[in-house]
C-alpha positions in Angstrom: -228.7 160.7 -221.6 -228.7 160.1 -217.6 -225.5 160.1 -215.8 -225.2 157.8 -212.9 -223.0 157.6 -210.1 -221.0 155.4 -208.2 -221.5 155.5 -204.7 -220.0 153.5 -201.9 -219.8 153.2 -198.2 -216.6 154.4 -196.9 -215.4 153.8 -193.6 -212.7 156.8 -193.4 -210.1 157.9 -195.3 -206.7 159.0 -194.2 -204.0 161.6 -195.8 -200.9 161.2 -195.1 -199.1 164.6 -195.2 -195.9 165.4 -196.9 -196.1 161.6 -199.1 -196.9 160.8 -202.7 -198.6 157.7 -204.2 -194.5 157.0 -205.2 -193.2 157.2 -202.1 -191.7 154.0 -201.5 -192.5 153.2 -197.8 -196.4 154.3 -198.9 -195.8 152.0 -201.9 -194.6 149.1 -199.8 -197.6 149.2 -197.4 -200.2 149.7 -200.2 -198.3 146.5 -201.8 -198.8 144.8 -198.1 -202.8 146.0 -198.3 -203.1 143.9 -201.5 -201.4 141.0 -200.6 -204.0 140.7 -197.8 -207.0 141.9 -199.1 -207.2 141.9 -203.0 -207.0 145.5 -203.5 -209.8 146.8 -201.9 -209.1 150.5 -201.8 -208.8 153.7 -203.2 -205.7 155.9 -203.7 -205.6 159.8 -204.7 -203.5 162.9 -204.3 -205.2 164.8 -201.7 -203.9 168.7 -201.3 -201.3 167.7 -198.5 -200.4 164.2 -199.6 -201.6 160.8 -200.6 -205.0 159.9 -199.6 -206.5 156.5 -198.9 -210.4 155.9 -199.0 -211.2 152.8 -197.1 -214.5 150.8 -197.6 -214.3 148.5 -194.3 -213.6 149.6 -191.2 -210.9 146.6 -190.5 -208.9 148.4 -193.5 -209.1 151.7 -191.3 -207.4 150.2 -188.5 -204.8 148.9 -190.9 -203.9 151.7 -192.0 -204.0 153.9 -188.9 -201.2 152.2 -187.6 -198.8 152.9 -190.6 -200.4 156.7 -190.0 -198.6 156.2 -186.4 -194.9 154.7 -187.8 -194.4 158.1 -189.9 
């Protein structure tokens, strides 16, 4: 059996330190991010906090400001 794998251009990704994915001012801008783009991003528990994988560099920017508001 061959295994394949997924692979995607990411822009970035950002952790943000000291949150989880249940925080709920993290939960309230990933809600925003969906409302405006469908979804288009990945979420995971990095080893300091949340992490979000971006794959458009528009969604970087996005998110880079709510990086700045914490």
């Amino acid at each position: 059996m061959v295994k394949r794998t997924k692979q995607q251009d990411l822009a970035g990704a950002l952790e943000f330190e000291g949150r989880t994915a249940e925080d709920p001012q993290f939960a309230t801008w990933l809600a925003e991010h969906r409302a405006r783009k469908g979804g288009k991003i990945r979420v995971t528990q990095g080893g300091r906090g949340v992490r979000v994988l971006f794959s458009d560099a528009a969604d970087m920017a996005w998110w880079s400001k709510f990086e700045r508001t914490r």
